[in-house]
Structures are given as C-alpha cells and as structure tokens.
C-alpha positions in Angstrom: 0.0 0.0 0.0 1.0 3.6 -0.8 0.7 4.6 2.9 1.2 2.0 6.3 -2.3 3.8 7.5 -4.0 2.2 4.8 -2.6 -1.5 4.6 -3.2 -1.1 8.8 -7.3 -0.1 7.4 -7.5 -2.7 5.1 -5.8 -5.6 7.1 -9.4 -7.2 8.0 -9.8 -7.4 4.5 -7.4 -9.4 3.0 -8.7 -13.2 1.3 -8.1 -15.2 4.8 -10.9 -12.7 5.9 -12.9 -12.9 3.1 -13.1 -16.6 3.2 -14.8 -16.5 6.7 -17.2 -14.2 6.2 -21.0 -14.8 5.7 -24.7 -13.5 5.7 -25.9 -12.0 9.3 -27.6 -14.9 11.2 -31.1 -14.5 9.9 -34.2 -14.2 13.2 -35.7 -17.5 11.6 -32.6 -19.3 12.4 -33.0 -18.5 16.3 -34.5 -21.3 17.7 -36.0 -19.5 21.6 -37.9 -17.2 19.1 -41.4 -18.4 18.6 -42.8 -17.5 14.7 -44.9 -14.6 15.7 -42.0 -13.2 18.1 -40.1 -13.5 14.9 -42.3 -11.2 12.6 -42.8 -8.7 15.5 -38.7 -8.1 15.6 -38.6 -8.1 11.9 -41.0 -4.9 12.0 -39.7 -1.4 11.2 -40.7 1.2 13.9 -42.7 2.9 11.8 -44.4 -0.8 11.2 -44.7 -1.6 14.3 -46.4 1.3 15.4 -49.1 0.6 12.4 -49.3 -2.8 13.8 -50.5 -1.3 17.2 -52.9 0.9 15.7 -54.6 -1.5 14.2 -54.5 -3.8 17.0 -52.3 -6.6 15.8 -50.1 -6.6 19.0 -49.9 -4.4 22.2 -46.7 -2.3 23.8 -46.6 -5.1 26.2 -45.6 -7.6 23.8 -43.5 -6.1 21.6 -41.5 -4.8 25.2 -41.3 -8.5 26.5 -40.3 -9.8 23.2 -37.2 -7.0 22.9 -36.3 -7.7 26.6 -36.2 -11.5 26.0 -34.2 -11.0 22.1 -32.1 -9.1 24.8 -31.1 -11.9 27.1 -30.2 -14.6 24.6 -28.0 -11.8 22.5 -25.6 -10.4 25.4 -22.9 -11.5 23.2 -23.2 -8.1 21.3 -22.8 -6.2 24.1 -25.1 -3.7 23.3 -26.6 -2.4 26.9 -24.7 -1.1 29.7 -28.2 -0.4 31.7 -32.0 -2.4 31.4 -34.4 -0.3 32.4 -36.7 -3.4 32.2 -39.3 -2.9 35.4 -40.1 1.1 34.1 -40.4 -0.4 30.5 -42.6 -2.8 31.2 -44.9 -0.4 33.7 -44.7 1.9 30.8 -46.2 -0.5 28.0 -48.9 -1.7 30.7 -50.4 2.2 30.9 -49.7 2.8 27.4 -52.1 -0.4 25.9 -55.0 0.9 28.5 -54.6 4.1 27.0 -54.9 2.8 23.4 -58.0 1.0 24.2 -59.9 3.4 26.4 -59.2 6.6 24.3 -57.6 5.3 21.1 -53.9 5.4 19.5 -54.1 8.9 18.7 -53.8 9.1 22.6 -50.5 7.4 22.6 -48.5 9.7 20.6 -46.2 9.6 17.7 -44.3 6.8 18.4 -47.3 5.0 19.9 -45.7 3.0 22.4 -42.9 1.1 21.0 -40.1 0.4 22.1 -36.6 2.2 21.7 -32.9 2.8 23.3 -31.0 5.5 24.2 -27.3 6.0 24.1 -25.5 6.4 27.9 -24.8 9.8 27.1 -28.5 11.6 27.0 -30.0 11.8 31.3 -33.1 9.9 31.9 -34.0 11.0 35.1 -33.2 8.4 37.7 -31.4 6.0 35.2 -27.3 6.0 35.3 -25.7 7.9 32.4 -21.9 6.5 33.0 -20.5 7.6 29.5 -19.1 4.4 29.5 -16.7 6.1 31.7 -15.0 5.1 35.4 -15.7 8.6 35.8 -19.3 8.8 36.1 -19.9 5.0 36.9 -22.0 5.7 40.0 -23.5 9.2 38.5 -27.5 8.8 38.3 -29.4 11.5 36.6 -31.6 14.1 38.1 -33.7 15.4 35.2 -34.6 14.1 31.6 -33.1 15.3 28.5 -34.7 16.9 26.2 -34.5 14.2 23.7 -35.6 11.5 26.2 -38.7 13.6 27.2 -40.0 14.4 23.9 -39.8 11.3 23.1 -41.8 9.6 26.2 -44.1 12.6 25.4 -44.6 10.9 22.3 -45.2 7.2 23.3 -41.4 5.7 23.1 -40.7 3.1 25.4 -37.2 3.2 26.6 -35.9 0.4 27.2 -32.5 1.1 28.1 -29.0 2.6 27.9 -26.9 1.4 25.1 -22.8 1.0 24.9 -20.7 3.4 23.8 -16.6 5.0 23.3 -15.8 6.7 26.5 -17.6 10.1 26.8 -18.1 10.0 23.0 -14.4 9.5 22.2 -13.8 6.4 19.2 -14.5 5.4 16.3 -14.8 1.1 16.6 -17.1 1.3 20.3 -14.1 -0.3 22.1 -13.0 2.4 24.8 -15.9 1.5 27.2 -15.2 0.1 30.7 -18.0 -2.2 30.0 -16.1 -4.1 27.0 -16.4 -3.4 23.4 -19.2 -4.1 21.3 -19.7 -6.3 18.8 -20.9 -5.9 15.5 -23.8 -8.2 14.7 -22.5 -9.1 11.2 -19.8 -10.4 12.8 -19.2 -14.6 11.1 -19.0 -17.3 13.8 -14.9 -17.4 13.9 -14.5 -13.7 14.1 -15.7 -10.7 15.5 -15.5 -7.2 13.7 -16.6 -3.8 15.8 -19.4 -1.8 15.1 -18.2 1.7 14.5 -18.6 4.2 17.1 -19.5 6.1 19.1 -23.1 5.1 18.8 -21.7 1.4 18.5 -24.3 0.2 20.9 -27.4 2.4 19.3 -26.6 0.4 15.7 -25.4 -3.1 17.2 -29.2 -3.0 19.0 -30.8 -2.1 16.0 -29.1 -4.1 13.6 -29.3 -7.0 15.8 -33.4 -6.4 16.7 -32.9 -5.9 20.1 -35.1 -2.5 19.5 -36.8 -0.9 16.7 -34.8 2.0 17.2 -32.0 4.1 19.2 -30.8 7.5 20.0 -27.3 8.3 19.4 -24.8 11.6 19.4 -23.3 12.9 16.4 -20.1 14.8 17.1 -17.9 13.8 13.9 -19.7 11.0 13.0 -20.8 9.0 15.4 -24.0 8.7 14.2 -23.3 7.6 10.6 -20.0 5.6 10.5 -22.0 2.9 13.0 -24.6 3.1 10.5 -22.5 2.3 7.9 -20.8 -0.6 9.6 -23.8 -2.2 10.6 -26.2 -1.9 7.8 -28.5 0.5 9.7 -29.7 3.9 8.8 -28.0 6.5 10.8 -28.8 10.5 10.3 -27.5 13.5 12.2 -29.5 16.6 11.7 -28.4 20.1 11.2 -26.3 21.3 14.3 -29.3 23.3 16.3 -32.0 21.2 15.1 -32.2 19.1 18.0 -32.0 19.9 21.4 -28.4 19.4 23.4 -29.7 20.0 26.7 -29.1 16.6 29.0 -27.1 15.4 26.3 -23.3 14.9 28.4 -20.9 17.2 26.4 -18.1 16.1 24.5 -17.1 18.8 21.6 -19.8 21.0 22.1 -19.8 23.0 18.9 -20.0 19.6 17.2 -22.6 17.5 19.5 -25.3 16.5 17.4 -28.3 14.1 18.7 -28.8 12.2 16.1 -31.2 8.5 15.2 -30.2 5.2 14.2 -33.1 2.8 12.7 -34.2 0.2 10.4 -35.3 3.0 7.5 -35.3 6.2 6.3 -39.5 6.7 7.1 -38.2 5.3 10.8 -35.9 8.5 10.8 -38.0 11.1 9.9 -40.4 9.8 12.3 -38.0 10.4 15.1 -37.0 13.6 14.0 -40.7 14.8 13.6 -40.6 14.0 17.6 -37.0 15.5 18.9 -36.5 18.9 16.7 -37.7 22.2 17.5 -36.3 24.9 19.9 -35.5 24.7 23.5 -35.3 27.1 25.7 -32.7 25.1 27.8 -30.4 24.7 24.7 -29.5 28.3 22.9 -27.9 27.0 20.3 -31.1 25.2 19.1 -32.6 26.9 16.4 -36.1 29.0 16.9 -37.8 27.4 13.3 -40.6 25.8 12.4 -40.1 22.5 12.0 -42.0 20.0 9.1 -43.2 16.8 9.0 -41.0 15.1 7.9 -43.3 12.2 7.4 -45.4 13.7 5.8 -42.9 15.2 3.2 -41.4 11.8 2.3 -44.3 10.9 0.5 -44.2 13.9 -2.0 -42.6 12.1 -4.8 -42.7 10.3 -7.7 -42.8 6.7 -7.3 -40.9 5.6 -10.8 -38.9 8.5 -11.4 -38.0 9.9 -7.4 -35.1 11.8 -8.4 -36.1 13.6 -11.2 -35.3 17.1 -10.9 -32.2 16.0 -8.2 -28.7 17.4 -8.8 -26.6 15.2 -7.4 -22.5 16.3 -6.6 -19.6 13.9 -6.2 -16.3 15.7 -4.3 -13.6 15.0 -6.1 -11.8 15.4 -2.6 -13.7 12.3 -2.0 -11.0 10.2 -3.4 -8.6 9.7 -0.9 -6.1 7.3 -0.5 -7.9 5.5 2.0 -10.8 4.4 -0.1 -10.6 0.7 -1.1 -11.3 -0.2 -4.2 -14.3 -2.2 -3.5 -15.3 0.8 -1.8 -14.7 3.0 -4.9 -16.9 0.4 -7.0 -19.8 0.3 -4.5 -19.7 4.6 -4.3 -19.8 4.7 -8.2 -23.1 2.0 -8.3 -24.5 4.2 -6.3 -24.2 7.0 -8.7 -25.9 4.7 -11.4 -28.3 4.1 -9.6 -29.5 7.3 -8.8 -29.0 8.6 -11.9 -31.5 5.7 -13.0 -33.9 7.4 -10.7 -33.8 10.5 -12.6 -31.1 12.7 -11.0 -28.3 14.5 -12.5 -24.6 13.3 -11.5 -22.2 16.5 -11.6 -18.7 17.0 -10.0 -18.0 19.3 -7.3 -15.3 20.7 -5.5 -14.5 21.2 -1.7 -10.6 22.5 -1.8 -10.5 22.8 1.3 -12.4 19.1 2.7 -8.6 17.3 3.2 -7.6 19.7 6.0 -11.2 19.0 7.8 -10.2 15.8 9.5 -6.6 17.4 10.8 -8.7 20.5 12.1 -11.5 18.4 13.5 -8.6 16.5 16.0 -7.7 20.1 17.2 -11.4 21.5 18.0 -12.5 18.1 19.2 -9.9 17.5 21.7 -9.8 21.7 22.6 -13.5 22.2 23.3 -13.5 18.1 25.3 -10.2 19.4 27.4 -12.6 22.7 28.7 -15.7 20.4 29.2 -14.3 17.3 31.2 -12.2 20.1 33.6 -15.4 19.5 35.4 -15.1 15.9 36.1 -12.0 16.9 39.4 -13.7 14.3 42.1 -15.0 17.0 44.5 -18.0 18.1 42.9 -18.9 15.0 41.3 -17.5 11.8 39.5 -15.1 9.3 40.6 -12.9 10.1 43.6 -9.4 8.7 44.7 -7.9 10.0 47.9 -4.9 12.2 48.5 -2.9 13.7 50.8 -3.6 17.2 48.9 -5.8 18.8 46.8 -3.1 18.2 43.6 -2.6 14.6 44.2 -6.5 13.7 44.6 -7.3 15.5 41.5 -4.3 13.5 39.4 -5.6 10.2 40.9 -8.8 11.0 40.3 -8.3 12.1 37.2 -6.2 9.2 36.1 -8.3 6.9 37.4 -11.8 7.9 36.3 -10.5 8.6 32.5 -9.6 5.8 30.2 -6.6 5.9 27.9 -8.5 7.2 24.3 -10.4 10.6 26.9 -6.8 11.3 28.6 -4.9 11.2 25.0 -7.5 14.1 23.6 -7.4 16.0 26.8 -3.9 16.2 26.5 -3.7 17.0 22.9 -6.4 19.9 23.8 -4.8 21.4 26.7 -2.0 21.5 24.2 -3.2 23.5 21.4 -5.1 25.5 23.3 -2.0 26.6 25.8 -0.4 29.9 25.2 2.0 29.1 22.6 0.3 27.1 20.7 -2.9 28.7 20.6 -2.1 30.8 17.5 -0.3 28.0 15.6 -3.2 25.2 15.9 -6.4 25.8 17.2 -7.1 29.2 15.7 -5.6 27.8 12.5 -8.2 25.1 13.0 -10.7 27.4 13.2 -9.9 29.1 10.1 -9.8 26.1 8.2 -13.1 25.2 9.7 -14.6 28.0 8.3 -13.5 27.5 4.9 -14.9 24.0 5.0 -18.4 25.7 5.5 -17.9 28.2 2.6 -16.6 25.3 -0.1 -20.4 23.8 0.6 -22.1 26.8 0.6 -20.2 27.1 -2.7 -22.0 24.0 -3.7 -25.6 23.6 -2.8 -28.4 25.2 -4.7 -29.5 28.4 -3.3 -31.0 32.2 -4.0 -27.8 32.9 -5.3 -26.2 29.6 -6.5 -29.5 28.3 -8.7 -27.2 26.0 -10.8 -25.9 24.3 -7.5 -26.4 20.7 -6.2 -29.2 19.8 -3.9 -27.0 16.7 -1.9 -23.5 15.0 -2.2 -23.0 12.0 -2.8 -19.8 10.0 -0.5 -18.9 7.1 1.0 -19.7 6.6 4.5 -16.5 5.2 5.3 -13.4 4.2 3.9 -13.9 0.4 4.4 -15.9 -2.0 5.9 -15.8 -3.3 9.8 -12.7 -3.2 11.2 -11.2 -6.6 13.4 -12.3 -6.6 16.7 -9.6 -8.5 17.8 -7.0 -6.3 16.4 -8.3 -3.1 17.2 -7.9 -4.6 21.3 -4.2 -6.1 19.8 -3.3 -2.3 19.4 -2.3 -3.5 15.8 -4.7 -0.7 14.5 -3.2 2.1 15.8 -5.5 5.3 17.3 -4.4 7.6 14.3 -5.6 4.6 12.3 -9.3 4.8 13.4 -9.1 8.7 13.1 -8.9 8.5 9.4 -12.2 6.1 9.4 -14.2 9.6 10.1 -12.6 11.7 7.2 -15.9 11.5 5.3 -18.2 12.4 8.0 -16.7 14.9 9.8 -16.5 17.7 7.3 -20.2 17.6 7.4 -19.7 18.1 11.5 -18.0 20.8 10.8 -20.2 22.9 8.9 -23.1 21.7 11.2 -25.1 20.3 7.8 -27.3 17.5 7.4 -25.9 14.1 6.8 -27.1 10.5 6.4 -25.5 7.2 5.6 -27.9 4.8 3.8 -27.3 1.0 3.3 -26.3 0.0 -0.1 -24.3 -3.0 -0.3 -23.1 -6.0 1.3 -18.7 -6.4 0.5 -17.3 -9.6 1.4 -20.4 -10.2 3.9 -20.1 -6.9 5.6 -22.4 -4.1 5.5 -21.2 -0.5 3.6 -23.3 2.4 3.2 -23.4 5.6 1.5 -23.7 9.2 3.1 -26.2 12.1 1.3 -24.9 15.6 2.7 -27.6 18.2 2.1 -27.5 22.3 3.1 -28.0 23.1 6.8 -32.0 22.8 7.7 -33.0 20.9 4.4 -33.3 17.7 6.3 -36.7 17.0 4.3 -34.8 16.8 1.0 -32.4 15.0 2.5 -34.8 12.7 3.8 -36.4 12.2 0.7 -33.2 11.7 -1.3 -32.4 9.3 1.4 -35.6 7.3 0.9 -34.8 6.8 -3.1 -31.5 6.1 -2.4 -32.0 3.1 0.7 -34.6 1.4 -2.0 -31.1 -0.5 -3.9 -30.7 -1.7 -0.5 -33.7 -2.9 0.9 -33.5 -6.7 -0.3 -29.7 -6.5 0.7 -30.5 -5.9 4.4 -33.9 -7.3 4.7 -33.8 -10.4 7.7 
C-alpha cells in the first residue's frame, strides 16, 4: 500500500478474511424465538407502530419480546443499563390508554419500544458515558431528547454501549467491554463503528426498533455504515443538546439510528424544534417530515435532483471495492432521474486534521469539570493536587486522557495561534466550499446533496483493534468522510447500499443546513437499492 495507515485499514480485508465471512444470522434461524416473536422483531418502527394501531399486538408484547431478544444476545454487548421494570410499567399504561381513548392518545411513536445512548440523562437511570468517571452518576432530570420522546409514546428500554464520553470510532474504549458488530461470522468478531456502536449493534441485531445516538464527527453515521442501519444526524441546532453529556460541544449532534429512512423522519418529527434550555437550538418551524417523504414520484423519485460527487472524496484511503460500491450508487441514482455532476471542496482534506484540534480543545474545557470534589469518581490524596491527578487518572480511560492532553496543548499559550485558531480558520473555509456548492437564492445552478462514502472500508477486526495492531491515528482516518459535514453543522445521512465480502457499507447524502426534508427524501430513493440486501 502507498501509505502504512491504509494497509493497517484494510488488514481485516485481505482473502483469509474474506473466506470467513457470511450472511448476518437471519431471526428464523433462532430457535427460543417463537414464529410470531419473529415477525414482530422483523417490523420497522414505523411498522410496528401501524401494527399497534390496528391492534395486531400491544406495547406489552413487543416490550417482552425485545427484553427477552435481549437476554439470549448479550454476546453483542449492546446495553450497559435495562431499564426493564419502568419499560414494562410503561407498556402496561400505554395499551389501556390505546383501548380506552384510542392510538391517537399514545403519541407519535405510539408505544414502541426504543434505546437511548448512555450519554442523554433519563432521570433516575445511570448515564456513566461508558466512563469510570461517572460509573456511580445517576441523573436528576430528563433530556430533552428522552422527554420528547416519552411525550410521544417511546418506550425506553435502556442505555446502550458506547466510546468513553463519546471519544472512538470502533465502540471499544468503554469500561464495559467493546461491542460487537452483529455481522460479525461465527470465527470472528468485527466492531461496530462508534461512538453510537451500541445504538446500531441493537438495531441491527433487533434488540429495538430503534435508538438515539450523538453525532459529534460521525458518530452517528460511520455505526450506520458498519452495521447496515440507517444513521442521520440533523443540522447542528436542530435538535435539542440539553441533558445530552458534552463532548465537543460546537460539534454535538443528537442524532437516530433505525431500520429505514421513514423510521428516521419519524424520530425527527418527535426530537427537533427549539428549546429554551439549549440556545444553540434553532427558533424554526419545523416540518413533518413524514409527511414530506411521501411527495414524490414513485418511478422516477429523483427527477429534478442534482446530485454532486467531491472530487476530494478520493482519498487514498478508499478501497477499491469501496470505490466500486460509491460509483453504483451514482448509477443508480441517476436511474432514478437525478443529475450526477462534479464538485469541488478544496478545502475538505484539511477538515479531519482540524476536526482533531477542536475536538480534543472544546472536550479538554468540558471534562475540567469531572475533578472528584463536585462529582465523579474520587481517589484520595494527601492534597488537593494529588487527589485531582488520581482522580483524574483513574476515572478517564486511555482514548479521553490522550484528547485531553492534545487539547490542553493546542489550546495553551503558545500554541494557541499555531493550531487551534488555524483550526478554526480552516473550519470556516470547510463551511464556505459547501455553501459554494448547494443550490440556493444565489447559486440556482448548485447541487441539492453529495454523494460520499460513509467510510473508507468495511468493519474493522475486533480482535485487532484490542491487539493495538490498528493504531488510534488509524481509526481517526475512518471519520474523514463524515466529519467535514460536523463541521459545517449540515445534514448528513448514511444509507445501506451494499453487502462487501459479507459486511455491510453504506453511502452518506450531505444536504444544506435545515434541508433535512430533502435529505430525507433523497435518502428514501436512495435506501430502496438496498432494501433486499438488508432485509432479515
């Protein structure tokens, strides 16, 4: 390979890899299912809630039937916390609601059930971060996330797995163990993608029929991609931060991770809008986006579409397979009736470099909070100094100490200048070159989404990511074609589109910031190639 990064990226694909790997285990292999339990797991959330409404099953059973998935599939290591005895309380009061005053009565969501990343408070349910440092924390208040969405009939069911306050790209810095990617062959284990690695391992799996995650530079989508799920981070603003544990927070995105594109719209119709505890939220109306996924034509869904390809795209990084998989997708959109044009971002190969200065800068300010005296895991000392430094050393894992240093770097005195408000300046070119791009009052012969990869490869090796013979900087490239989209705070969702050597690899639409309906609908032409692919 040109560069060691790559042949390090590509190592878990080489032929003695490729002869191992095989389809997903399929839900009518598993023999502790019964038939019925089977078709009710199989169900999108958007199906299952029409299956409720017209009274094909209750809460209660599609609850008992996730809890009890649950139990035979701890091998995925998807939960860190059940919240089984308030779910099932939940679905009880929800079905005698349904039949005393009628679905409408139940909300959006209408009492299915759902999982939520260990980052976003549920009042009186842990939120550790997958940390040592908040291990014992219990929160005091809901999100704002988690209480729209109980407003709106979502039973949560639990807290799923993550990277260490947020911080990875494979879900394996959690004190809990790593996750495992359910498309992972019988001989070999391959990681989800993180941070969300536990929100897309529990959908892809069928533990739920959907999960919350946090999109800071991808964390959101690359899961997605890696797991053959649909993952979609709005525009930065678009959804409320408040209750959501910081991590970068000019980057911190709430985002969804489900079974379809219709599945995410329907979330998002629930969690956007203002919030008056957030002020970086956005004060605009807010669609349905539901409702505006239907608005097309059924034969020809793209027609009218401009769709851009970044030459930037082409990195080094990107496997040849990869290539191949990104250029079907352009033909088959363009056999939907969109236009396929070539764009430029000159300044999208600096993004990634600039991303691992803000990140780190804006995570080193945030966790200063976590010092053991006001809260968070607490060594003794015999001073102030040495309690903080075991504290501190204690309660972080490895991956959260390494960016804390690298921000308290760039962000001291003398570097300041040189790094982070470099970074800054490049970050802010990043937004321009797609501004440059997308269609608007003054750019009418723009695009109206990009077209990219998700991520440079498939799944990564498990067991080699834990070997240390993928090295951090490594993993860091895996995000180079999300974050640029975290940086401008636009749009962005990765679709699955293709099975390579048995492993799932998706494709990401960027749109302009706030046009998540087009997105959306984009989304929905595009996920159509890979609908038999995924289907279980």
């Amino acid at each position: 390979y040109q560069r060691r990064v790559r042949g390090e990226m590509l190592y878990c694909r080489t032929f003695r890899y490729r002869q191992k790997l095989k389809k997903r285990i399929k839900l009518s292999t598993l023999s502790y299912l019964t038939s019925r339990e089977k078709n009710l797991l199989s169900l999108s959330l958007s199906e299952a809630k029409e299956w409720l409404n017209e009274q094909k099953t209750t809460s209660m059973e599609l609850t008992e039937v996730c809890f009890k998935h649950i139990s035979h599939t701890k091998k995925y290591n998807t939960f860190i916390t059940l919240i089984q005895n308030k779910a099932l309380e939940t679905a009880s009061k929800y079905d005698k609601l349904r039949k005393e005053q009628g679905h409408k009565s139940v909300g959006k969501i209408g009492g299915v059930p759902i999982a939520i990343k260990d980052n976003f408070c549920v009042k009186d349910v842990p939120a550790t971060c997958a940390s040592n440092m908040l291990k014992d924390f219990v929160a005091p208040y809901d999100s704002t996330v988690s209480s729209r969405l109980e407003a709106e009939g979502a039973i949560i069911i639990g807290k799923t797995n993550m990277d260490e306050f947020g911080m990875g790209s494979a879900n394996t810095y959690s004190i809990y163990g790593p996750v495992k990617n359910p498309w992972s062959p019988d001989k070999e284990d391959f990681v989800p993608g993180g941070s969300s690695g536990g929100s897309a391992a529990a959908v892809a799996s069928h533990q739920v029929y959907a999960a919350v995650g946090s999109d800071t530079g991808g964390s959101v989508r690359q899961p997605g991609s890696w797991c053959g799920v649909v993952g979609f981070k709005p525009s930065y603003g678009r959804t409320s931060r408040f209750g959501l544990i910081a991590y970068a927070s000019s980057l911190d995105t709430p985002g969804v991770i489900t079974k379809t594109v219709e599945d995410a719209a329907l979330l998002l119709d629930v969690i956007a809008g203002a919030d008056i505890n957030d002020s970086t939220s956005l004060e605009l109306p807010v669609s349905s986006y539901t409702q505006n996924l239907s608005d097309t034509d059924q034969q020809q869904p793209l027609t009218g579409i401009t769709v851009g390809i970044p030459l930037e795209y082409h990195v080094n990084e990107l496997s040849q397979e990869s290539l191949s998989i990104w250029k079907e997708g352009m033909d088959y959109m363009k056999s939907l009736g969109a236009s396929i044009v070539s764009v430029s971002l000159p300044h999208t190969p600096y993004a990634l470099s600039a991303y691992y200065i803000l990140a780190p800068a804006e995570a080193s300010s945030n966790l200063a909070r976590y010092d053991g005296i006001r809260y968070g895991y607490r060594e003794d000392g015999d001073t102030i100094e040495e309690m903080l430094l075991k504290s501190r050393t204690s309660g972080f894992g490895e991956e959260v100490q390494r960016r804390i240093l690298i921000g308290s770097f760039v962000l001291s005195r003398k570097s300041y200048e040189s790094y982070y408000k470099k970074a800054q300046q490049i970050r802010r070119l990043v937004c321009e070159d797609f501004s440059a791009v997308f269609k608007g009052p003054n750019n009418p012969e723009g695009v109206d989404v990009l077209l990219t990869p998700t991520t440079p490869t498939t799944a990564l090796s498990l067991n080699e990511c834990l070997a240390g013979k993928i090295n951090p900087v490594s993993l860091y490239v895996n995000d180079v074609f999300t974050i640029p989209a975290s940086m401008a705070g636009l749009p962005a969702i990765s679709v699955p589109f293709k099975l390579d050597s048995g492993l799932p690899f998706g494709l990401q639409l960027i749109s302009k910031q706030l046009d998540e309906a087009g997105l959306l609908r984009v989304a929905k032409a595009l996920e159509t190639h890979g609908r038999t692919v995924f289907n279980l």
